[in-house]
C-alpha positions, -999 to 999 in steps of 0.1 A, spaced: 667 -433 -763 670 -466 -745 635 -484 -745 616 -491 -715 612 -519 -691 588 -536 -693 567 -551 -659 541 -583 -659 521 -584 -629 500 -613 -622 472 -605 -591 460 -633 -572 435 -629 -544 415 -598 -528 412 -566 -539 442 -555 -515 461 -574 -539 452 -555 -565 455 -522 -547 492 -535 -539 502 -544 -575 490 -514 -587 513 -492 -561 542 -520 -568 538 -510 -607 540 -472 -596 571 -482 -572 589 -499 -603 574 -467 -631 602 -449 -609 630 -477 -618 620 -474 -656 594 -496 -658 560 -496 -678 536 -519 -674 524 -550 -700 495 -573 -704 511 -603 -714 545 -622 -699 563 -630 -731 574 -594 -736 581 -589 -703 616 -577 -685 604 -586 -652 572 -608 -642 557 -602 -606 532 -628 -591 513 -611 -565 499 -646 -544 472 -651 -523 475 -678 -497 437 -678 -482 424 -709 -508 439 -745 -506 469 -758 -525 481 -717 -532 516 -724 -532 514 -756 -551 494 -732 -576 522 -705 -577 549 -731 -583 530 -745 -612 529 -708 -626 564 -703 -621 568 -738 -641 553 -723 -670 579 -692 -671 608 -716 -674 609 -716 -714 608 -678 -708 636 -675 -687 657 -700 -711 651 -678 -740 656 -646 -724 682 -648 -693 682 -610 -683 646 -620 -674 637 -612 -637 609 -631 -618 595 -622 -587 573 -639 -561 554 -613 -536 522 -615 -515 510 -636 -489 525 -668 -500 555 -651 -506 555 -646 -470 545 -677 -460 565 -700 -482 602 -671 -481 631 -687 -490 613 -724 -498 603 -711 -530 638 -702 -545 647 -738 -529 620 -751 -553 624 -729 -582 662 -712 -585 654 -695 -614 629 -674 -593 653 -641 -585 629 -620 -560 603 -629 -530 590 -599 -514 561 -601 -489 531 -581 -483 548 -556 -460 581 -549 -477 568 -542 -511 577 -504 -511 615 -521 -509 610 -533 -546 632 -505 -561 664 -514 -541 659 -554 -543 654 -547 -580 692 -529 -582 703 -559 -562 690 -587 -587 707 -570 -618 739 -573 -605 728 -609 -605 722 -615 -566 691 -629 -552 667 -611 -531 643 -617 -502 624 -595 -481 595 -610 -458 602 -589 -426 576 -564 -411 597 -535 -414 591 -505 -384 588 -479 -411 550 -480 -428 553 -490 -465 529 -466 -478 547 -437 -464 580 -449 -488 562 -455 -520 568 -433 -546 543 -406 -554 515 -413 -580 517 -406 -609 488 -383 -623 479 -408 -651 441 -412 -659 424 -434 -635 388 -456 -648 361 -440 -624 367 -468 -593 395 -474 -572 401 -493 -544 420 -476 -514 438 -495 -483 433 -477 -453 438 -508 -427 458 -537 -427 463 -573 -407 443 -586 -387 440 -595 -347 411 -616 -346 432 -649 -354 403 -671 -368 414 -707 -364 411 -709 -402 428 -679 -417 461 -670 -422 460 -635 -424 473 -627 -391 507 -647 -403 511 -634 -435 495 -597 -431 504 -591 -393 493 -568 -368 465 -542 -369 477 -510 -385 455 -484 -398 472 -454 -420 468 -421 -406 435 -400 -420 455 -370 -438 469 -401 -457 437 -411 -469 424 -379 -475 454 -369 -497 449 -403 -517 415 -396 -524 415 -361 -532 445 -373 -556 424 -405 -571 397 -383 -578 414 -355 -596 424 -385 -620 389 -390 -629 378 -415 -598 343 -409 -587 335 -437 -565 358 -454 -539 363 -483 -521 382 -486 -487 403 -516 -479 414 -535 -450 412 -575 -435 394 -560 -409 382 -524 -423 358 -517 -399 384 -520 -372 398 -493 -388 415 -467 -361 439 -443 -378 450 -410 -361 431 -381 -370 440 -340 -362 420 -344 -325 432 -379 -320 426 -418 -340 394 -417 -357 369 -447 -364 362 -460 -398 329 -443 -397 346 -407 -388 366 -414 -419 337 -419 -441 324 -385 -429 355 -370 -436 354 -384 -469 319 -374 -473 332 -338 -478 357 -341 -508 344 -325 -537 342 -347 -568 339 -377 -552 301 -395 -554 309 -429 -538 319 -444 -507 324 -481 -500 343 -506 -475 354 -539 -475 356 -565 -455 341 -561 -424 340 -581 -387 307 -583 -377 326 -574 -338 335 -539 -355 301 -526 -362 300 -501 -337 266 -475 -333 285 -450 -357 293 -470 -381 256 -481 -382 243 -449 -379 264 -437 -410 248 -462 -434 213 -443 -427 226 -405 -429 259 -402 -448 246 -396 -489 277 -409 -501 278 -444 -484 262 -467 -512 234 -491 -494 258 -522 -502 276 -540 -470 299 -570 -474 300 -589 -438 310 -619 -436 297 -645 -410 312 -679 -418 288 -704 -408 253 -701 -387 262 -725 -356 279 -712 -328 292 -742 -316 311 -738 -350 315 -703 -347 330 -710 -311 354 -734 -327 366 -709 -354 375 -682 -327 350 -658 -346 342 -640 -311 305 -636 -320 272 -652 -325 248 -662 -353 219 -640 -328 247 -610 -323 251 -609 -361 216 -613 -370 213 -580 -345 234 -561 -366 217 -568 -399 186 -559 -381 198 -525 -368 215 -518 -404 180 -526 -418 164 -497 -395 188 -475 -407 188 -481 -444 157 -506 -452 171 -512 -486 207 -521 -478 218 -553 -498 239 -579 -474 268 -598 -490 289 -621 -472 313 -654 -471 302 -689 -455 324 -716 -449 314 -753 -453 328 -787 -439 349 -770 -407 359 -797 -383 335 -811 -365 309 -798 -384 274 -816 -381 245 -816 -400 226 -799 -376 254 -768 -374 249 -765 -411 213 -765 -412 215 -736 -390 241 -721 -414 208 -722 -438 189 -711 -413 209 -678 -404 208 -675 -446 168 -679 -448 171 -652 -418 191 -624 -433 184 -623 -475 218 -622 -490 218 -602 -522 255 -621 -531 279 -644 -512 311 -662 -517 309 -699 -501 338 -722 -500 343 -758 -484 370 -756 -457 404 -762 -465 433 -768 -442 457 -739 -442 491 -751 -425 498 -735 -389 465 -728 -382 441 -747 -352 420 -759 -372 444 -781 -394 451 -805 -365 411 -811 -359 389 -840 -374 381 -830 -405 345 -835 -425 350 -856 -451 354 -843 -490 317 -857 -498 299 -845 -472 314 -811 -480 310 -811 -513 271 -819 -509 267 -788 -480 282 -769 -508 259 -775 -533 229 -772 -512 244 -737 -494 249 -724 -529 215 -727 -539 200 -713 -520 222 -686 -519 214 -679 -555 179 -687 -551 180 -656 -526 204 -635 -550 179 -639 -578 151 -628 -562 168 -596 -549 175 -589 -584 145 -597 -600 129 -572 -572 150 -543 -589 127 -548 -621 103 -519 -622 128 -491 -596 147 -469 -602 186 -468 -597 216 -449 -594 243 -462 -621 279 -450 -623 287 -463 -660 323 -478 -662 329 -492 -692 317 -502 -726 293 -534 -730 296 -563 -757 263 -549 -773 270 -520 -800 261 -487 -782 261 -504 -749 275 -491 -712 281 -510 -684 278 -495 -644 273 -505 -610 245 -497 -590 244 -481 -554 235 -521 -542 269 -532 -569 245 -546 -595 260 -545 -626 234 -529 -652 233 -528 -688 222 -495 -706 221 -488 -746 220 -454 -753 242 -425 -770 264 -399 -755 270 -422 -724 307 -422 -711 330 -442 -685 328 -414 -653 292 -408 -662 265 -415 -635 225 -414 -644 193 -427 -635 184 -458 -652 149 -475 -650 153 -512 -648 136 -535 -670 151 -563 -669 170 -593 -645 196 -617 -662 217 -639 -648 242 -619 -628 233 -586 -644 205 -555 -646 193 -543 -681 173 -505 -685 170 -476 -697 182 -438 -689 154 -417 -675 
């Protein structure tokens, strides 16, 4: 029997890149492929790339550099670029590296098995169009291996909203939510593999529209709908425009049981002079109206979100009401970054803050962002919490879960397995982490 393929894939980026690599591993399982951990072994390496953080091409052609020896000692090797850089970048990066045989972008993936055919007969391939037919509707089906007892699920892609500093709209495109039988199918599927909890993916999730049996259906009609499949205990969705909030959506977060109290919603900065300037389409007093009305619904909810520092033209004053807004709603996590040009975007041609002032807003944003993140956990000391155990801990006789509000908690105790969900007392708050014990 002729051994199998084997497939690298490196994911860079948001969880839609790794929903994508894993369907691009199940796409390739059907050309003979299985997958492996590390790249020296490997008959074919895939980067998946993420183009949202500064320098990300510059990072992927410094990866590629470090295949070269690889591809020297073993010529039948295949290399692949995909993802959003991929798309941006198209046939640049076989300019830059020759020895690079595939680029694929974000929407073209489910194409992989035929550009794969094309590159063993020793042709290059490229593919960074935004084909009419819907790439999920081409991939393979899954296969009904095992699955841990998460998974992510991309119901919505691309984005509309154009933010002057993202480049989603460019390398994702347009709007397009996948149709709800879709989903449905996907989750019954994922859970008869073993997945109890979900979470639903899209740049804009909440925007999410697909067509339902009576006509498109929100995100929070979706949710319901998901509500009702047997098996699974979990619902989540990420990442959210605070525009897309609508009363239903709200309103789910306080009456659906399977909707964990745990909302990622991203604001970018407090001033709305800034926010103006980033084409965010809201302000800091609309958002902090939606945190209030999620509040009334579900008093316990935990808020994460993402801040930008340093946009052009930023003042001092904008970010101190950037700390403000942060003092206002009690973050329970955040990712902050200091702003970095993305080419063919608005705000690359404005006067930019410069690299000390940023790095200084950055410093003083993250703390107290952490000061608020470890008060929030040191409240969950003494209550009790819903944990969906996932995996084994470093401690002997140790599990590790997530909480309904995504803290990670620590349990020792026997007969606990990955899949298992219990009530677990806390005792404990460490650094990014929940210790207690089962009840």
């Amino acid at each position: 029997m002729t051994a199998p393929k084997k497939l690298f894939i490196k994911t860079y980026g948001c969880q839609m890149n790794v929903y994508d690599s894993e369907r691009m591993a199940e796409a390739m399982g059907g050309q003979g492929y299985v997958q492996t951990q590390t790249a020296d072994d490997a008959d074919m390496i895939l980067l998946n790339t993420c183009h949202i953080r500064e320098k990300a091409a510059e990072k992927v052609y410094s990866e590629l550099g470090r295949y070269k020896g690889l591809k020297v000692a073993k010529p039948d090797l295949k290399i692949g670029v995909a993802g959003c850089v991929a798309q941006a970048e198209g046939e640049e990066i076989m300019r830059r590296q020759p020895m690079v045989d595939l680029v694929v972008g974000p929407q073209s993936y489910h194409r992989l098995p035929e550009m794969e055919a094309k590159i063993r007969e020793g042709k290059k391939a490229l593919d960074t169009d935004f084909p009419e037919e819907g790439k999920f509707d081409k991939l393979i089906a899954r296969p009904k291996a095992k699955r841990g007892p998460t998974a992510f699920l991309t119901v919505q892609e691309g984005c509309d909203k154009f933010c002057a500093f993202c480049v989603v709209p460019y390398t994702r495109g347009a709007e397009v939510s996948r149709p709800v039988d879709r989903v449905l199918t996907e989750a019954r599927d994922l859970v008869e593999r073993g997945v109890r909890e979900i979470t639903l993916l899209g740049q804009n999730v909440n925007a999410y529209h697909g067509a339902g049996p009576n006509g498109d259906m929100g995100l929070a009609q979706l949710i319901w709908a998901l509500n009702d499949v047997d098996g699974l205990e979990r619902i989540r969705f990420t990442t959210s425009h605070p525009n897309d909030m609508d009363d239903a959506l709200i309103e789910a977060h306080g009456d659906c049981p399977k909707l964990m109290p745990y909302l990622h919603l991203p604001v970018q900065a407090g001033s709305d002079k800034i926010l103006k300037r980033m084409n965010r389409s809201h302000t800091a007093a609309s958002y902090l109206r939606v945190i209030e009305r999620l509040r009334e619904v579900r008093p316990d909810i935990h808020i994460s979100g993402d801040f930008i520092v340093g946009f052009p033209e930023e003042t001092e004053e904008d970010f101190q009401a950037t700390l403000d807004l942060i003092e206002a709603v009690r973050y329970g996590s955040a990712y902050s970054f200091k702003y970095s040009t993305r080419p063919g975007t608005p705000a690359a041609e404005r006067p930019q803050v410069p690299e000390d002032e940023k790095d200084d807003r950055l410093q003083r944003l993250q703390a107290l962002l952490t000061r608020q993140q470890r008060q929030l956990q040191d409240d969950m000391v003494g209550r009790d919490v819903s944990v969906l155990f996932e995996k084994p801990g470093r401690e002997a006789g140790q599990m590790v879960g997530k909480s309904e509000y995504l803290h990670s908690v620590h349990v020792t105790a026997d007969g606990v397995s990955p899949g298992d969900m219990a009530r677990v007392h806390i005792l404990e708050s460490r650094t990014n982490s929940l210790s207690g014990q089962l009840i």
